[in-house]
C-alpha positions as CSV (number, residue, x, y, z in Angstrom):
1,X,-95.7,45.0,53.3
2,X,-98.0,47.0,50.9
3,X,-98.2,50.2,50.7
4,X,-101.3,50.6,52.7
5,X,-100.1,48.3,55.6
6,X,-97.2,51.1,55.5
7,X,-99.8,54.2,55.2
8,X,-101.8,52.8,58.1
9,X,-98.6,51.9,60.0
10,X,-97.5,55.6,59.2
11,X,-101.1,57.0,60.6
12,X,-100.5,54.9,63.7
13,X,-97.5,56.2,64.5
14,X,-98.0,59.8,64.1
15,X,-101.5,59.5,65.9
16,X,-99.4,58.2,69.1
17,X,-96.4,59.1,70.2
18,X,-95.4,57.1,73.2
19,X,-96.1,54.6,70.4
20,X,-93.8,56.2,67.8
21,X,-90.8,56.3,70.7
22,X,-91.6,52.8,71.4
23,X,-90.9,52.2,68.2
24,X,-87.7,54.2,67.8
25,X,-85.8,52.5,71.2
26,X,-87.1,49.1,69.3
27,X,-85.5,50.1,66.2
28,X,-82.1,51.7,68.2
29,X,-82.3,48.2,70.1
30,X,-82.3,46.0,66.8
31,X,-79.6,48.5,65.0
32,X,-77.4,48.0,67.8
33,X,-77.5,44.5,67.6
34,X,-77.0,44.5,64.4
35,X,-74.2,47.0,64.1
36,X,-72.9,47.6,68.1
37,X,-70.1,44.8,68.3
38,X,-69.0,45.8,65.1
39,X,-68.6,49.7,66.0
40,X,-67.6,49.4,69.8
41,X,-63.9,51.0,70.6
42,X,-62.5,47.6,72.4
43,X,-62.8,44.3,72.5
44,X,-66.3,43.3,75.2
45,X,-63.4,40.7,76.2
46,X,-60.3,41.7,77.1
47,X,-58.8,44.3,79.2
48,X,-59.0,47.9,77.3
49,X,-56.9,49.8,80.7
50,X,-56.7,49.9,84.0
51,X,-59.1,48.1,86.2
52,X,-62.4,50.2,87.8
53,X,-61.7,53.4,86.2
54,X,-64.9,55.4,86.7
55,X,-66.8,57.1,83.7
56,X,-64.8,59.2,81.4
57,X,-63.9,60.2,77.9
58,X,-62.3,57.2,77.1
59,X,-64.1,54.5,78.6
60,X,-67.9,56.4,79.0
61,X,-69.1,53.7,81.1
62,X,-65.9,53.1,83.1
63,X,-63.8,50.2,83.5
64,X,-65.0,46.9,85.3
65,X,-62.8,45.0,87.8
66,X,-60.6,43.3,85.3
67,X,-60.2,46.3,83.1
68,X,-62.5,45.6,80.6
69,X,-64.6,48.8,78.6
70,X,-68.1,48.7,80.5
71,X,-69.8,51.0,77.1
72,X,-68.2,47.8,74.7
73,X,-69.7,44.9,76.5
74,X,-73.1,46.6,77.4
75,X,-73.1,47.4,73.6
76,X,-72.2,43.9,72.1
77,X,-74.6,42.1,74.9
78,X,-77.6,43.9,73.2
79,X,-77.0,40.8,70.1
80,X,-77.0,38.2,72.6
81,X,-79.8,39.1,75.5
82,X,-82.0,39.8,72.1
83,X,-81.5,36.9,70.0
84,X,-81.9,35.0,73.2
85,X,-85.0,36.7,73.4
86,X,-86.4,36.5,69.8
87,X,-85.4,33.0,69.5
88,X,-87.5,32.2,72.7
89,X,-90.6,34.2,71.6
90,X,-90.6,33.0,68.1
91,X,-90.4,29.7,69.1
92,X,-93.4,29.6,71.9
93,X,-95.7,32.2,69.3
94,X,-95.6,29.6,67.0
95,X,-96.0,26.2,69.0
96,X,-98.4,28.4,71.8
97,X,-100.7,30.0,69.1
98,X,-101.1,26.8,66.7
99,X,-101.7,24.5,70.0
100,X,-103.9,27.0,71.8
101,X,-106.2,27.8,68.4
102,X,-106.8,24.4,68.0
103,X,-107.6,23.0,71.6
104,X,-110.3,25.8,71.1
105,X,-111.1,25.5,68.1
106,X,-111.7,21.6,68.0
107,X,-112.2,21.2,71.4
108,X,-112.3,17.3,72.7
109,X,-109.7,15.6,73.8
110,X,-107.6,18.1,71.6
111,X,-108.8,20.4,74.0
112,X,-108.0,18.3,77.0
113,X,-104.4,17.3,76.1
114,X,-103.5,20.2,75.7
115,X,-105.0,22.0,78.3
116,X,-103.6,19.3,81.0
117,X,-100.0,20.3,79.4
118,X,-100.5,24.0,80.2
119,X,-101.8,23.7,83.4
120,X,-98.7,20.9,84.4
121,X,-96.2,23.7,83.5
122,X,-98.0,26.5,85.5
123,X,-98.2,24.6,88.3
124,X,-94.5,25.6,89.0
125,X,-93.1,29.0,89.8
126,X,-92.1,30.0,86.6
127,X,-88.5,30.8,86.8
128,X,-88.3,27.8,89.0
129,X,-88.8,25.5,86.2
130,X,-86.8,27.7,83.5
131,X,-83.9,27.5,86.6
132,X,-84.6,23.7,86.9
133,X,-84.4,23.3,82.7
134,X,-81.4,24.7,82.5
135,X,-79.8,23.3,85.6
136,X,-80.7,19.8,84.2
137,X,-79.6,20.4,80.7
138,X,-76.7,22.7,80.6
139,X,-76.3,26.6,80.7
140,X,-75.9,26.9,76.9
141,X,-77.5,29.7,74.5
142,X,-79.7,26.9,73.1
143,X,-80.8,25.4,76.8
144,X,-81.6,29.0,77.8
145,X,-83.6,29.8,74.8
146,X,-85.9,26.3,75.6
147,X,-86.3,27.2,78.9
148,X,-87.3,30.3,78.4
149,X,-89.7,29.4,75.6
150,X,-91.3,26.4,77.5
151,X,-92.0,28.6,80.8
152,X,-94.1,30.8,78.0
153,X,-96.0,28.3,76.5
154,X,-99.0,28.2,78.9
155,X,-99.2,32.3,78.3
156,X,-100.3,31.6,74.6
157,X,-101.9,28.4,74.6
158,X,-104.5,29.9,77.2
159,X,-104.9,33.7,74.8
160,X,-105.2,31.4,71.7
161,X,-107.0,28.6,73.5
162,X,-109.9,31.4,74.6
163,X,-110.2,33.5,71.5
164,X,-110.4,30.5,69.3
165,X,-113.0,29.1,70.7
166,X,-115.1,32.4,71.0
167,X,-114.8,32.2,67.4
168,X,-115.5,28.9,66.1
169,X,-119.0,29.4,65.7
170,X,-118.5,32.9,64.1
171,X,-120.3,34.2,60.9
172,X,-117.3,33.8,59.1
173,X,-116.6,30.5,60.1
174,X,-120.0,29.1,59.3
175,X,-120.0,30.6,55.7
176,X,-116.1,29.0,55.2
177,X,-117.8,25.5,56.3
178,X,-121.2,26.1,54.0
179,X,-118.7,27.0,51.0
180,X,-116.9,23.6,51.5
181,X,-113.5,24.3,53.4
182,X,-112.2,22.0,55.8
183,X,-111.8,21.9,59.4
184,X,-108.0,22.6,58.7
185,X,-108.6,25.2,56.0
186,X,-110.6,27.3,58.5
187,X,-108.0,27.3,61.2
188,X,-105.3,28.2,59.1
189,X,-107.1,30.7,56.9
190,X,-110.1,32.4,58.9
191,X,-109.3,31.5,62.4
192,X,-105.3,31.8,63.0
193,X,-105.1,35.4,61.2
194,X,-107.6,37.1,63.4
195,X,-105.7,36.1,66.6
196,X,-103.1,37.7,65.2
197,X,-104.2,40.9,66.4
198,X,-103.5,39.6,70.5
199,X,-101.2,37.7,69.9
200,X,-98.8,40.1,68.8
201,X,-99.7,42.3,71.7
202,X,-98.5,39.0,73.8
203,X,-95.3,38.8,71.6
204,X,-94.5,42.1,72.6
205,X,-95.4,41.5,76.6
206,X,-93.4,38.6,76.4
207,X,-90.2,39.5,74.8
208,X,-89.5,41.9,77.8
209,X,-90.2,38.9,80.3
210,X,-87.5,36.8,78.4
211,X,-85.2,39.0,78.4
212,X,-85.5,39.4,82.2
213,X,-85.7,35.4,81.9
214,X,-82.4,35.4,80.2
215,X,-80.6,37.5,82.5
216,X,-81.9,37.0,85.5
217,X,-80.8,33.1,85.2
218,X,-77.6,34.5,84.1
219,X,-77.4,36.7,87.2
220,X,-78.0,33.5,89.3
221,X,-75.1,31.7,87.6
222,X,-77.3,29.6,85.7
223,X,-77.4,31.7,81.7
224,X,-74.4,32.5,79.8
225,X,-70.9,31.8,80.9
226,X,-68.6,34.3,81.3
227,X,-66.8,36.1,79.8
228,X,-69.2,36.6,77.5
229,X,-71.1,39.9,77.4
230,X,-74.4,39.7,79.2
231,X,-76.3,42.1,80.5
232,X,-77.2,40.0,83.3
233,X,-73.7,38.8,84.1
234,X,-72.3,42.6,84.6
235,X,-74.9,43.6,86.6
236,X,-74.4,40.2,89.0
237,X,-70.2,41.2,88.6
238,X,-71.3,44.9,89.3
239,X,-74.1,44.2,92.1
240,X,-70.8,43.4,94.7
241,X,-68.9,46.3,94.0
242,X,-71.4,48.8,94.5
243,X,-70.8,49.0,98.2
244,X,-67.3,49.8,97.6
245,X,-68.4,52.7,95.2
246,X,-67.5,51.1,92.1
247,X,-71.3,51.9,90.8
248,X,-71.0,52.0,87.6
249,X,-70.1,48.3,86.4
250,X,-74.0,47.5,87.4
251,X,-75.5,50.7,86.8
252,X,-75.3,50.6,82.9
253,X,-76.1,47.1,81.8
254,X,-78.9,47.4,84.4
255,X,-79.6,50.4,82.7
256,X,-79.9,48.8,79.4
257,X,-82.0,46.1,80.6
258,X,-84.6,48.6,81.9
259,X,-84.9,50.2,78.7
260,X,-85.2,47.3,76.4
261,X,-88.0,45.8,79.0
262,X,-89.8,49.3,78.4
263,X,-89.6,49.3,75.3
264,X,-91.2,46.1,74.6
265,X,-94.0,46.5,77.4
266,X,-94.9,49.9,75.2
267,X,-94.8,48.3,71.6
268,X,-97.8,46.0,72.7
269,X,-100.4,48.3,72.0
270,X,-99.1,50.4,68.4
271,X,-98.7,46.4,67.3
272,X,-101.9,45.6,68.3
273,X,-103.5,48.6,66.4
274,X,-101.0,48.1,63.4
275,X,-102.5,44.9,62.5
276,X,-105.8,44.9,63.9
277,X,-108.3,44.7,61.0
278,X,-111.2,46.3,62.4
279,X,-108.8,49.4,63.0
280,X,-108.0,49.8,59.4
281,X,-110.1,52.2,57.1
């Protein structure tokens, strides 16, 4: 990034501060990904002491029915519910926006094909068919990141779909055409980079929804097997024991999984105005 992308990300950031905090929980989120599993007291695994302790000194979340540390395995699920995540958005931002820009863009029965895709996958409920995916191919990592990322697809295809064809016929694009550039030139060089500005405001959107995706299929018994730490398996482990006042094994990773969802739903905007052009002078 040059050093004006950074002063104009800088000016962003101070001129909004629910933007700013947005981006400090993102950047807490990504550093304890990162770091967490490597800096968590006990194993996320294994018994750490005796089981349903409630919060203390020791164990700050508590203790879940088999003893495990509640703090280790909402800390080390943070890698998995957000690669799951970023894998499933990276994958559907690039096949959604490259398919979308050029049904609208060269319209025909480019147009058509895809469209009739889009609207076959929006036809189902959409964690129906991300519950049906993974039901028919497995409950791995990989299966859950493919779900997730097909149930997306329509969401992009239909953003770039619209915007690309309000801009086909734009000033720009005329004067790349008079100058001798291709039809493929101008989607990749004029067209593609000025979605980017909603798109990535759809990124954002849609990496809260996949992580609610990811966990709640593995709430349902249909994500990540256990015992691996997930934020949606502890809260599904937890959501029983709540009426016997053990409220803490659901409580935290439920807690977690509110904050990350918040997070992403308020980066939207301070991405959108970060690389927006027009808002750069």
């Amino acid at each position: 990034m040059s050093a004006a992308s950074l002063a104009h990300a800088r000016h962003v950031l101070s001129g909004n501060p629910v933007t700013a905090l947005a981006f400090g929980l993102f950047a807490l989120l990504v550093g304890t990904a990162i770091l967490g599993p490597a800096l968590v007291p006990f194993d996320p695994i294994a018994a750490a002491g005796p089981a349903l302790q409630p919060p203390s000194a020791r164990h700050p979340f508590g203790t879940d029915a088999i003893g495990r540390d509640v703090f280790s395995r909402v800390i080390a699920a943070t890698r998995l519910d957000l690669g799951m995540a970023f894998a499933a958005v990276a994958i559907v931002f690039a096949c959604g926006t490259l398919t979308g820009a050029a049904a609208g863009f060269f319209g025909g029965w480019t147009d058509r094909i895809i469209g009739r895709l889009a609207d076959t996958i929006m036809a189902f409920p959409l964690f129906v068919l991300a519950m049906g995916i993974v039901a028919a191919l497995g409950n791995t990592v990989t299966n859950i990141v493919i779900a997730t990322a097909v149930v997306n697809f329509p969401l992009y295809v239909r953003i770039a779909r619209t915007e690309a064809s309000t801009r086909r016929g734009a000033g720009y694009v005329e004067a790349a055409r008079l100058s001798g550039y291709g039809e493929a030139h101008i989607l990749f060089r004029e067209i593609l980079p000025n979605l980017l500005p909603i798109m990535m405001v759809q990124v954002s959107l849609t990496l809260g929804y996949a992580i609610l995706n990811c966990a709640g299929l593995s709430f349902i018994g249909l994500g990540v097997r256990p015992p691996a730490p997930e934020w949606g398996i502890m809260v599904a482990e937890g959501a029983s024991a709540i009426i016997s006042g053990e409220w803490w094994i659901a409580l935290f990773p439920g807690l977690a999984l509110m904050i990350a969802v918040f997070t992403f739903n308020l980066l939207g905007d301070g991405l959108r105005d970060i690389v927006d052009p027009r808002r750069r002078t």
